[in-house]
SETI-660859 format. One record per residue (C-alpha): x, y, z. Coordinates in steps of 0.02 Angstrom, whole numbers, padded with zeros to 5 digits, always signed. Layout:
BEGIN
XYZ ...
# end
This chain:
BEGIN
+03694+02262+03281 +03865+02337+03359 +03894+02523+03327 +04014+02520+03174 +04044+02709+03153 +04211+02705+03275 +04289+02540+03250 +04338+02465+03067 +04259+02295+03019 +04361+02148+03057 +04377+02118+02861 +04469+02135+02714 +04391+02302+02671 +04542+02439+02700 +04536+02601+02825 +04520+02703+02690 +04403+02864+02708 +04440+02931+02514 +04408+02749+02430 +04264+02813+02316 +04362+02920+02232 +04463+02792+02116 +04332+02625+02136 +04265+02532+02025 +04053+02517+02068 +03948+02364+02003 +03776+02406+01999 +03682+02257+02057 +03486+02256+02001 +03439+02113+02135 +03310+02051+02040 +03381+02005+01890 +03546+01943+01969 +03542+01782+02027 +03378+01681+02107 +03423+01561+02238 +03239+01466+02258 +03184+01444+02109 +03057+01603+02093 +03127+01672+01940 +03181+01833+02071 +03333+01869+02121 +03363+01903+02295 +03519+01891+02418 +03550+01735+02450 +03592+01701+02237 +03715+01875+02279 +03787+01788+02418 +03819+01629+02291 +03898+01751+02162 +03995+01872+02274 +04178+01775+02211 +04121+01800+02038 +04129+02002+02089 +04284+01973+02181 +04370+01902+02044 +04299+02021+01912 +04398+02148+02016 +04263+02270+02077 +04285+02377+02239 +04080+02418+02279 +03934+02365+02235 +03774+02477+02227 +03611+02391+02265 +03475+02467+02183 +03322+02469+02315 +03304+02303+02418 +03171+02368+02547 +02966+02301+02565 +02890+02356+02419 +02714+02325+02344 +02849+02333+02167 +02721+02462+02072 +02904+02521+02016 +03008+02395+02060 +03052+02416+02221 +03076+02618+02204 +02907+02634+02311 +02955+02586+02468 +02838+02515+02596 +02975+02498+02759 +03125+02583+02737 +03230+02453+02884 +03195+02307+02799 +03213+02184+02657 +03108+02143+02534 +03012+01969+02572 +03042+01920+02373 +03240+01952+02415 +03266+01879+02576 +03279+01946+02756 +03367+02082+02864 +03484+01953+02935 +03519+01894+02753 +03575+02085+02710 +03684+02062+02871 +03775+01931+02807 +03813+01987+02617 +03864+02137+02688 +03997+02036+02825 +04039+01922+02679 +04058+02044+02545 +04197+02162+02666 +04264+01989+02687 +04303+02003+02505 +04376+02186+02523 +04191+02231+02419 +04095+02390+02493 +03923+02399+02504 +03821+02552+02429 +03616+02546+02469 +03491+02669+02382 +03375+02784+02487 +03228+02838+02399 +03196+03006+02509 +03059+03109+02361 +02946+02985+02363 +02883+02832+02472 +02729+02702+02434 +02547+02717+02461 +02563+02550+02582 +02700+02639+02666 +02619+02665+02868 +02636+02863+02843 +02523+02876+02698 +02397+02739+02778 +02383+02858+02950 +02372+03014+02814 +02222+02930+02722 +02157+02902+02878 +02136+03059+02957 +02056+03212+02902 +02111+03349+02775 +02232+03459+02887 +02297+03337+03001 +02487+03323+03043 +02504+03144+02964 +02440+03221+02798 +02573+03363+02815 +02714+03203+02795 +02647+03233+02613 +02577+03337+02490 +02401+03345+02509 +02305+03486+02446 +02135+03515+02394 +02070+03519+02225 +01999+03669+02106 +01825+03726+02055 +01680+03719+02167 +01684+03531+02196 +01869+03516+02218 +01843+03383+02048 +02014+03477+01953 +02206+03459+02044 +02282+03573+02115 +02374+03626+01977 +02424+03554+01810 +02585+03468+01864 +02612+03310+01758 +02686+03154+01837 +02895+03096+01753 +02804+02931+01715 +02685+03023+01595 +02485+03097+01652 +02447+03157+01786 +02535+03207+01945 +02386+03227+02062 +02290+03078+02133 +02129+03130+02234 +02092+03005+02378 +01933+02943+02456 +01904+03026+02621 +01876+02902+02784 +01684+02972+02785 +01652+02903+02612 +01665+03093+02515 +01791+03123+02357 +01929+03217+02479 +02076+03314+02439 +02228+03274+02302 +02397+03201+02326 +02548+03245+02240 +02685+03102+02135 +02785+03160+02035 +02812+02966+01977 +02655+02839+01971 +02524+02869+02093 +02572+02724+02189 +02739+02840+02253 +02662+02991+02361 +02781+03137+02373 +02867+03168+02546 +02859+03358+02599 +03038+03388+02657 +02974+03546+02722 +02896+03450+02869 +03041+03401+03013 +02972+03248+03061 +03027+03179+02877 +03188+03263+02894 +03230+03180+03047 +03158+02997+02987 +03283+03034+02850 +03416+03055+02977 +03373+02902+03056 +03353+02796+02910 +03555+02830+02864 +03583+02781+03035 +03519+02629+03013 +03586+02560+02879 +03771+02656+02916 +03774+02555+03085 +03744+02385+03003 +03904+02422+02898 +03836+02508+02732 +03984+02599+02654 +03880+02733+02557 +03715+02805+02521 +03658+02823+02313 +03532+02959+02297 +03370+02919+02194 +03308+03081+02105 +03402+03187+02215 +03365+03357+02141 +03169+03345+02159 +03139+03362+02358 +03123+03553+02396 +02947+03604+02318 +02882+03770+02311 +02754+03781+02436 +02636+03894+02325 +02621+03745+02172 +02647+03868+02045 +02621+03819+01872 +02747+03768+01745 +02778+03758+01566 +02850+03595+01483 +03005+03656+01438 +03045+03755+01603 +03221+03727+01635 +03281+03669+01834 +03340+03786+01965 +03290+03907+02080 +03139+03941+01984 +03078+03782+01953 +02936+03745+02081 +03017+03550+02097 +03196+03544+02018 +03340+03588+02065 +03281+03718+02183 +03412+03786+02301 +03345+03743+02450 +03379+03563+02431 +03557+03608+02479 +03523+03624+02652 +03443+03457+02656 +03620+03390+02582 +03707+03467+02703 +03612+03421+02832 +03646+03211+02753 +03821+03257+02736 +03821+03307+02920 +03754+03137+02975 +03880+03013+02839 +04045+03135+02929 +03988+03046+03119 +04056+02867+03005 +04222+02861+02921 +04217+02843+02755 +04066+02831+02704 +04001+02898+02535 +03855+03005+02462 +03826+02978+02285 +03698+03086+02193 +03569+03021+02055 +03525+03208+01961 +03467+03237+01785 +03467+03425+01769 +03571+03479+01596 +03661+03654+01693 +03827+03583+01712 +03866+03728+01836 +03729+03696+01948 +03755+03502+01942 +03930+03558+02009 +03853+03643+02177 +03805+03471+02228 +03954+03420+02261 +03998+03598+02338 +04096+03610+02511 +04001+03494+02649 +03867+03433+02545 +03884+03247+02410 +04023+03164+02387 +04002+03124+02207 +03863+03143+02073 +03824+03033+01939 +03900+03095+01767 +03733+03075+01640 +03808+03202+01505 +03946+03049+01496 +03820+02914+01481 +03700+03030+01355 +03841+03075+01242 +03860+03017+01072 +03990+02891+00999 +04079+03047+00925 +04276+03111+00976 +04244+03305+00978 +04073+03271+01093 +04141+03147+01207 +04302+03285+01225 +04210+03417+01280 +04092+03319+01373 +04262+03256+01478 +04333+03418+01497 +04161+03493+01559 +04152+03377+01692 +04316+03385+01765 +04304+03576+01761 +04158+03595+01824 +04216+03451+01993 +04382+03527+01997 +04349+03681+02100 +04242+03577+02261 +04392+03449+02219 +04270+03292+02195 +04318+03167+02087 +04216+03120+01938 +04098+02983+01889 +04105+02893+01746 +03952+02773+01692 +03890+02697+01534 +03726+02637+01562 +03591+02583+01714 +03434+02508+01765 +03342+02654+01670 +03441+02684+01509 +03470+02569+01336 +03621+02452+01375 +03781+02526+01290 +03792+02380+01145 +03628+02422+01072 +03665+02599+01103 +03810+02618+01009 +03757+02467+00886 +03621+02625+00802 +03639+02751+00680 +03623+02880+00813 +03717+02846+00961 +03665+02968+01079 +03524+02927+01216 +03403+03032+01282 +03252+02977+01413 +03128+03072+01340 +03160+02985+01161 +03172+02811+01211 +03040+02751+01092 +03137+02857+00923 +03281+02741+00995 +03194+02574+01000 +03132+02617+00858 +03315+02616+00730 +03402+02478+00673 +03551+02394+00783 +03685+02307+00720 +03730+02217+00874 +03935+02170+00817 +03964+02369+00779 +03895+02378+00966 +03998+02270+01034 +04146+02314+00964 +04110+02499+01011 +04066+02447+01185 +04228+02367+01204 +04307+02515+01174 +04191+02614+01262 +04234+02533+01423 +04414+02528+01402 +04402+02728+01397 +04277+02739+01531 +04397+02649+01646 +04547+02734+01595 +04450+02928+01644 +04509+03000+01801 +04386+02951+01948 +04257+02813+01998 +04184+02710+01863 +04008+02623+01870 +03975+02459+01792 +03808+02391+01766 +03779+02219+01794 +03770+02133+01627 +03894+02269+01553 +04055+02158+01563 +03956+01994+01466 +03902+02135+01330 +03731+02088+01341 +03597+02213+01239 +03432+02289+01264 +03310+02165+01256 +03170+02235+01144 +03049+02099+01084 +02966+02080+01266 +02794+02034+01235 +02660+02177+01287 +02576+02034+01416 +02764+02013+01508 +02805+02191+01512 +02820+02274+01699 +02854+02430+01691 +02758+02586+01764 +02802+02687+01600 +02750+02575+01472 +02575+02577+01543 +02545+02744+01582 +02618+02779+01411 +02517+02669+01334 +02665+02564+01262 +02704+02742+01169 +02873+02726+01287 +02948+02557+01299 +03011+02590+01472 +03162+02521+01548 +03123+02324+01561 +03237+02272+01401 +03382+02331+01529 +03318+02232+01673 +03310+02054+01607 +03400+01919+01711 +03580+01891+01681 +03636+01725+01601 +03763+01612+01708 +03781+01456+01605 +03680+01319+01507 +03621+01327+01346 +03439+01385+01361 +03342+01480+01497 +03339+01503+01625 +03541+01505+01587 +03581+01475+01793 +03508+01625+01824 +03374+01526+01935 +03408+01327+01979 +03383+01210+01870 +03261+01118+01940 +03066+01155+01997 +03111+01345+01956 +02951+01492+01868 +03022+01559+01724 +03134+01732+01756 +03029+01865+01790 +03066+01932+01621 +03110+01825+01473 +03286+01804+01415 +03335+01793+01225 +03400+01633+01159 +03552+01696+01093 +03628+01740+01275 +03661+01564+01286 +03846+01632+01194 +03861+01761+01326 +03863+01683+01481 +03968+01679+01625 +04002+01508+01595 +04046+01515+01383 +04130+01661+01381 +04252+01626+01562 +04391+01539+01446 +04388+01652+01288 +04532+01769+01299 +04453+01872+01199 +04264+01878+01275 +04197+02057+01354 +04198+01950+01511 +04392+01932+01504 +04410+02099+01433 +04331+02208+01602 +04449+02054+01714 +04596+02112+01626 +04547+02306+01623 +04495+02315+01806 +04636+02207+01885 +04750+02344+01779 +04654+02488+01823 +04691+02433+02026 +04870+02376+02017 +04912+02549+01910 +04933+02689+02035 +04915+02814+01880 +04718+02751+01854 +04576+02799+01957 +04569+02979+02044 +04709+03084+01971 +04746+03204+01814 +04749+03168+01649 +04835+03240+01495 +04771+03249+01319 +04893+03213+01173 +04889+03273+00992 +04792+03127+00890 +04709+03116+00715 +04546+03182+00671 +04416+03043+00762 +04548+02989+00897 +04550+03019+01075 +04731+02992+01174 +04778+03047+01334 +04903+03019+01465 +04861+02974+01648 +05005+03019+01754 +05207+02941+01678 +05142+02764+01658 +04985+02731+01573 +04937+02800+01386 +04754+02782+01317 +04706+02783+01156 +04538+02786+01062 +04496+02764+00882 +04321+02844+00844 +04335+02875+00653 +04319+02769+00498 +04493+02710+00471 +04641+02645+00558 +04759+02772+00659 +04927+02763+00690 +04962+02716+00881 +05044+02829+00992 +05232+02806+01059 +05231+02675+01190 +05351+02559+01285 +05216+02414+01259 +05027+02361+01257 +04936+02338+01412 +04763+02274+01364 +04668+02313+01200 +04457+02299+01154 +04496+02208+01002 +04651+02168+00874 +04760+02285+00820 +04827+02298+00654 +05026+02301+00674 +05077+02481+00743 +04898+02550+00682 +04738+02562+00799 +04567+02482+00705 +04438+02600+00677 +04304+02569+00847 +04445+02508+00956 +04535+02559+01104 +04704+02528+01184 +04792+02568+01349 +04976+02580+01324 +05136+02573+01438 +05205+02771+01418 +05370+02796+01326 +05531+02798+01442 
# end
C-alpha cells in the first residue's frame, strides 16, 4: 500500500483535518449488515453493495465495529490477527477497496482497536502458554500465580465485566495445573499488560497499519481499563474508577493516550474516539485533555431518561465539562451493546443502565410510544452541537429483539450469566432490506443459511425497501434531518442557546438560523417564533407542538 499520511486520497473525501467535529457516524455491525454469499453473515462485500444507500442517507463516517480474525467467542472483540480481516467478512484486499470506494463517496472510514484485551488463539498468548512461568512472552500478559499452597485459588478475587470469574488458570507445557491469567471479559480475551513495551510498540504499529491503508480514525474499545496496578489489590463491588481503582480509570493510562495521539498527529486528520464508561464527568473530561483523544463517547446522553430537566442537565454537563480542552461533543442514542432507542423509550422507565438489562427486558413496551419518542429523539440528537452517532438500524426504527430462543442466542453474557442477563444479541439482529419475509435481502435470496440471528416477522414493514417512498417513514425522516443538518452551517460543531419553554419542553437556538424544539410532557405546547418549519418527527397540530414530538424551525428574522 502507498504511504497515505502526506498526500490526500484522490477522492471525494475533503482536506479537512477538523471533520469529526460536526459528522454524522453510522455505526456499521458487519455482521448483521448485509451478507453477500449467502452465509447468513455479513461481511464487506454486502457493505460494498450498500455503500450508496449510506451515501444517500447523508452520513459522513462510518465506524466498523471489529472486522479482524477472530475465533468470535465475543463477536469479533477477541482478536486473533490484528492486520487482517476476518475470513467470515472477506479479505484484506476487500477492506482496501470499501475503504477506496467509500472516500469515493466523500464517506470516512473509522476501524476499532481492541488494545485491553486480545484472544487466546492470538500468536502472543500461544508462545505465552508455551513457555514457562516467568518467561518474556508471558509478561505480554497477565500471568500470575495462584494462592494457597497448591496455587488452586486466583490471584485475587477480581471478577470478570461478563460476570464470574476473572482469573483462568492454564495447563502448563509439562502437563502440571500452572499459573492464572487475567480477563477482565470471557476467558477467551487475555488481558494485555501495557506495562510491557513490546505491547506498547505493537500498538504503535498496529495504527500504522491501518492509518497507511487510508483509515480516517481509530474508536477505542474499553479505553479506560489498560493501566493495572501491578500489586492486584483487591476491590470492593462498588469501588468507584480513578486513580485508586486497581483497573479503571487509573491515571496512568494517559500517557498511553498521549503516546496514540502522538502517532494519529504524523496523518492529517485523523481521529481518536474513546469508548469509556466511568460516571465522573470531570475525569471523563481529562480524556480528551490537551494532546491526548479527540473525542469520547457521550454514555450519560445515551443512559439518560426520556425526561426534559434530566436530558438538560445531562447537555449542559457535557458541553461544560468538553468546553475547557475545546473538543466537541458526542452525541449517541444507542449501540451494539445497549437496548435500541424504540424499545427504550417505548417502557415505563426510560432510562438504561448495563448492569440492569434484565429489570429492562423485563417491562412492558409499547412499541408506537417508542417510535414516536425515537423520532423525536433523533431529531434533538442531531440538532446538539457536535458529532452524532447513528447505529445501523436506528434510521428504519427497528426494536430490541427479545424473543430469541435460548438455543440461537450468542452472546458471551447470556451464558456466563446463566440467561440471568439477556446480553446484547436483541440489538445485533440482521437488518431488513426488502421482501416480505426473512431473510428480508439481508442475505440473497437464493441457496442462503438463515441470518445468524433470527429476524421478527413484523420488520417486513420496516424495510429499506417499504418504507423508501413513505414521506413520513423514520427512513425518510434521518434523509431529511441529515441532508439539513449538512447544508445548515449553524448544525454540527458550534454553540447553542437555550430558550424559555413550558414545563416538559426543550428549545434552543443553534447559531441565527436554526430553532429546535422538543415536547417531552403530556400535552401539546405552543411552538416557538419561527420564520418556517424545517423538518418535524411527526404532525403538528396547527401552531402547537404534539406531546413526544420534535421540530427544527427556521429562526425569526
Amino acid at each position: 500500500m502507498p504511504d497515505l499520511r502526506s498526500a490526500p486520497h484522490a477522492s471525494a473525501v475533503a482536506i479537512d483535518n477538523v471533520w469529526w467535529r460536526s459528522a454524522a457516524i453510522y455505526q456499521l455491525y458487519v455482521r448483521s449488515f448485509a451478507d453477500s454469499d449467502g452465509d447468513g453473515i455479513g461481511d464487506l462485500t454486502g457493505v460494498r453493495t450498500r455503500l450508496s444507500y449510506l451515501a444517500d442517507l447523508g452520513i459522513d463516517a462510518i465506524w466498523f465495529n471489529p472486522w479482524y480474525p477472530s475465533p468470535m467467542s465475543d463477536a469479533g472483540y477477541d482478536i486473533s490477527d490484528y492486520r487482517d480481516i476476518e475470513p467470515a467478512f472477506g479479505t484484506l484486499a476487500d477492506a482496501d477497496a470499501l475503504i477506496a470506494e467509500a472516500h469515493d463517496l466523500g464517506i470516512r472510514i473509522i476501524i476499532d482497536v481492541v488494545p485491553n484485551h486480545g484472544s487466546d488463539r492470538h500468536p502472543w498468548f500461544r508462545a505465552a502458554l508455551a513457555t514457562a512461568p516467568g518467561s518474556a512472552e508471558r509478561d505480554r500478559f497477565w500471568f500470575r500465580p495462584g494462592r494457597g499452597p497448591d496455587g488452586a485459588l486466583p490471584p485475587n478475587g477480581w471478577q470478570s465485566i461478563f460476570g464470574g470469574p476473572a482469573w483462568t488458570r492454564v495447563t502448563e507445557p509439562d502437563g502440571s495445573a500452572g499459573e492464572w491469567y487475567l480477563h477482565l471479559f470471557a476467558p477467551e480475551q487475555p488481558d494485555y499488560n501495557w506495562s510491557n513495551p513490546e505491547v506498547r510498540a505493537e500498538f504503535d504499529d498496529v495504527l500504522r497499519f491501518w492509518f497507511d491503508r487510508g483509515a480516517d480514525g481509530i474508536r477505542i474499545d474499553s479505553a479506560a481499563l489498560l493501566a493495572k496496578d501491578a500489586a492486584l489489590p483487591e476491590i470492593g463491588p462498588d469501588a468507584p474508577p480513578g486513580p485508586h481503582h486497581p483497573y479503571s480509570d487509573r491515571d496512568d493510562v494517559h500517557e498511553i493516550y498521549r503516546r496514540w495521539r502522538a502517532v494519529a498527529d504524523e496523518y492529517g486528520g485523523r481521529v481518536l474516539i474513546g469508548e469509556i464508561w466511568i460516571p465522573d464527568a470531570v475525569r471523563l473530561a481529562r480524556y480528551v485533555g490537551p494532546g491526548e483523544l479527540h473525542t469520547v463517547f457521550n454514555f450519560p446522553y445515551l443512559s439518560c431518561p426520556w425526561d426534559a430537566a434530566e436530558l438538560r442537565a445531562v447537555i449542559d454537563n457535557t458541553l461544560a465539562l468538553n468546553a475547557p480542552a475545546a473538543a466537541p461533543a458526542t452525541w449517541v442514542l444507542s449501540n451494539h451493546d445497549v437496548d435500541r432507542i424504540v424499545s427504550r423509550l417505548g417502557r415505563a422507565d426510560t432510562a438504561f443502565d448495563l448492569q440492569r438489562r434484565s429489570y429492562f427486558h423485563s417491562l412492558p413496551v409499547d412499541l408506537a410510544l417508542g417510535t414516536r419518542r425515537a423520532r423525536a429523539a433523533a431529531l434533538l440528537t442531531m440538532a446538539l452541537p457536535g458529532s452524532v452517532y447513528i447505529y445501523q438500524g436506528e434510521e428504519l426504527g427497528l426494536w430490541e429483539v427479545q424473543d430469541i430462543p435460548p438455543g440461537l442466542r450468542q452472546d458471551p453474557i447470556w451464558r456466563r450469566s446463566n440467561g440471568a442477563d439477556p446480553g446484547r444479541d436483541g440489538s445485533r439482529v440482521p437488518l431488513p432490506w426488502a421482501g416480505q419475509a426473512a431473510p428480508f435481502g439481508f442475505s440473497p435470496a437464493e441457496g442462503c443459511g438463515r441470518p445468524w440471528l433470527p429476524q421478527p416477522a413484523r420488520w417486513r414493514e420496516l424495510t429499506v425497501e417499504a418504507q423508501a417512498g413513505g414521506a413520513g417513514s423514520m427512513l425518510n425522516l434521518y434523509r431529511a434531518a441529515l441532508h439539513i443538518r449538512r447544508s445548515e452551517p449553524a448544525l454540527g460543531d458550534g454553540s447553542m442557546t437555550w430558550l424559555a419553554a413550558a414545563d416538559g419542553v426543550l428549545a434552543f437556538d443553534r447559531g441565527a438560523r436554526v430553532r429546535c424544539a422538543v415536547n417531552l410532557s403530556r400535552r401539546p405546547a405552543p411552538l416557538p417564533d419561527n420564520a418556517g418549519l424545517l423538518v418535524a418527527s411527526g404532525p403538528l397540530d396547527g401552531g402547537l407542538l404534539p406531546p413526544d414530538c420534535a421540530v427544527w424551525l427556521r429562526s425569526p428574522l
